[in-house]
C-alpha positions in Angstrom: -17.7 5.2 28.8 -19.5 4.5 25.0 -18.6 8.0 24.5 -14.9 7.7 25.2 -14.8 4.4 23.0 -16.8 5.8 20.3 -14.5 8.6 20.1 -11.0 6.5 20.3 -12.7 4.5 17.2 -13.5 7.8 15.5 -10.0 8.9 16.1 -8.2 5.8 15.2 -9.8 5.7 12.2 -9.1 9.3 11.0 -5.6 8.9 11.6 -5.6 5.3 9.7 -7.3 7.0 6.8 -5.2 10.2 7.2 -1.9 8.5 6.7 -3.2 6.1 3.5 -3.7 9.8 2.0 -0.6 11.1 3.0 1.1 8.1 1.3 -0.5 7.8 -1.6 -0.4 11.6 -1.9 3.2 11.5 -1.2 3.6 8.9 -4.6 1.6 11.5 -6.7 4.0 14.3 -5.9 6.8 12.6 -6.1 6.0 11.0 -9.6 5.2 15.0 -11.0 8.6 16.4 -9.5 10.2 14.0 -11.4 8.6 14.4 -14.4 8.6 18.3 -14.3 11.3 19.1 -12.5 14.0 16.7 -12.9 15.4 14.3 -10.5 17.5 16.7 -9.0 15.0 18.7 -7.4 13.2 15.1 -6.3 16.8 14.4 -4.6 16.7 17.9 -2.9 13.3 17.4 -1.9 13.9 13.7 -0.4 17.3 15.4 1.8 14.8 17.6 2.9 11.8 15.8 3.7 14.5 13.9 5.6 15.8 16.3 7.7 12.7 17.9 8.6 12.0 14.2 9.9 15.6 13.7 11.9 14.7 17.3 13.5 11.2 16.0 14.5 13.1 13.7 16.5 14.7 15.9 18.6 11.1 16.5 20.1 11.6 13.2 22.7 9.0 12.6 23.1 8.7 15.5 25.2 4.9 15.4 24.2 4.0 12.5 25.9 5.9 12.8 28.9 3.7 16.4 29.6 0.7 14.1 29.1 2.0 11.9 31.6 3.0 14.0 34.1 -0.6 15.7 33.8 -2.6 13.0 34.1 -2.4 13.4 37.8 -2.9 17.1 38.4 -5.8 17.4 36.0 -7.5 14.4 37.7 -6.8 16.1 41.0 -7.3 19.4 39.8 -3.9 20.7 41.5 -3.9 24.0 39.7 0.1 24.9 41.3 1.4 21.7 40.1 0.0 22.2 36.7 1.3 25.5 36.5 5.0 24.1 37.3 5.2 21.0 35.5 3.5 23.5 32.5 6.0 25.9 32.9 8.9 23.2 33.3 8.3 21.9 29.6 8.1 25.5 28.1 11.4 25.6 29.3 12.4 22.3 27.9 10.8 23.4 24.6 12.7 26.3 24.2 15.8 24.5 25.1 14.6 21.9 22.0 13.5 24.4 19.8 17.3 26.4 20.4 18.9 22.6 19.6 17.1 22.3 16.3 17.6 26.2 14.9 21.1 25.5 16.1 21.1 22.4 13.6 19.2 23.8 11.2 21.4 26.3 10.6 24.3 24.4 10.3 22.9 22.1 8.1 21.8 24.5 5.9 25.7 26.0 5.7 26.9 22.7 5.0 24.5 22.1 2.6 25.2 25.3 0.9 29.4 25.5 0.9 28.8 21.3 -0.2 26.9 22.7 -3.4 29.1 25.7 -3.7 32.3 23.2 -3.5 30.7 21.0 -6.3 29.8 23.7 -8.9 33.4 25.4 -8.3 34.5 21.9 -8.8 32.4 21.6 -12.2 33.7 24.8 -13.5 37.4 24.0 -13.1 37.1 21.0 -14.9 35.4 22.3 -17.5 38.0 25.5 -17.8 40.1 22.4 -17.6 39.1 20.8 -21.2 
């Protein structure tokens, strides 16, 4: 049982130190895409950086349902139920993984006719003048 606790400590504390990096990280890189390459590209990179994130969410929480689920089996060592429950979320995976291409894709199209749109926009107004 020390070793369990000694290893959720050791854990916890990874991940506590790992996101401080990735924040303050984060600040770094945003402060040089601003400064060398323009706010626009920052605003492009912060849609992204959002989407990526809204996609992420279309995970569930699948992940921890599987763990739950297992918990069981793997105590019991009930190899069949295992391999069903296993092959049950690779199905539900590929059904997420389907949803988010499916979004991705279309985001990406709107994203591009939306830029399109507002350059074709720019030019006629400057033709315009």
């Amino acid at each position: 049982m020390a070793f369990r606790k000694k290893q959720t400590i050791k854990n916890t504390t990874v991940a506590f130190f790992s996101n401080i990096l990735i924040y303050v990280l984060s600040l770094f890189t945003s402060r040089i895409i601003k400064e060398k390459l323009g706010l626009d590209i920052l605003g492009l990179n912060g849609v992204l950086a959002n989407v990526i994130s809204i996609l992420n969410l279309t995970e569930l929480g699948v992940g921890g349902a599987i763990t739950f689920a297992l918990y069981e089996p793997l105590a019991h060592q009930n190899r069949e139920l295992i391999k069903s429950i296993m092959a049950f979320y690779k199905k539900a995976y590929y059904v997420i993984a389907y949803i988010i291409l499916v979004f991705s894709i279309l985001g990406v199209m709107y994203l591009y006719l939306k830029s399109l749109y507002i350059y074709l926009v720019d030019l006629n107004s400057r033709k315009e003048k």
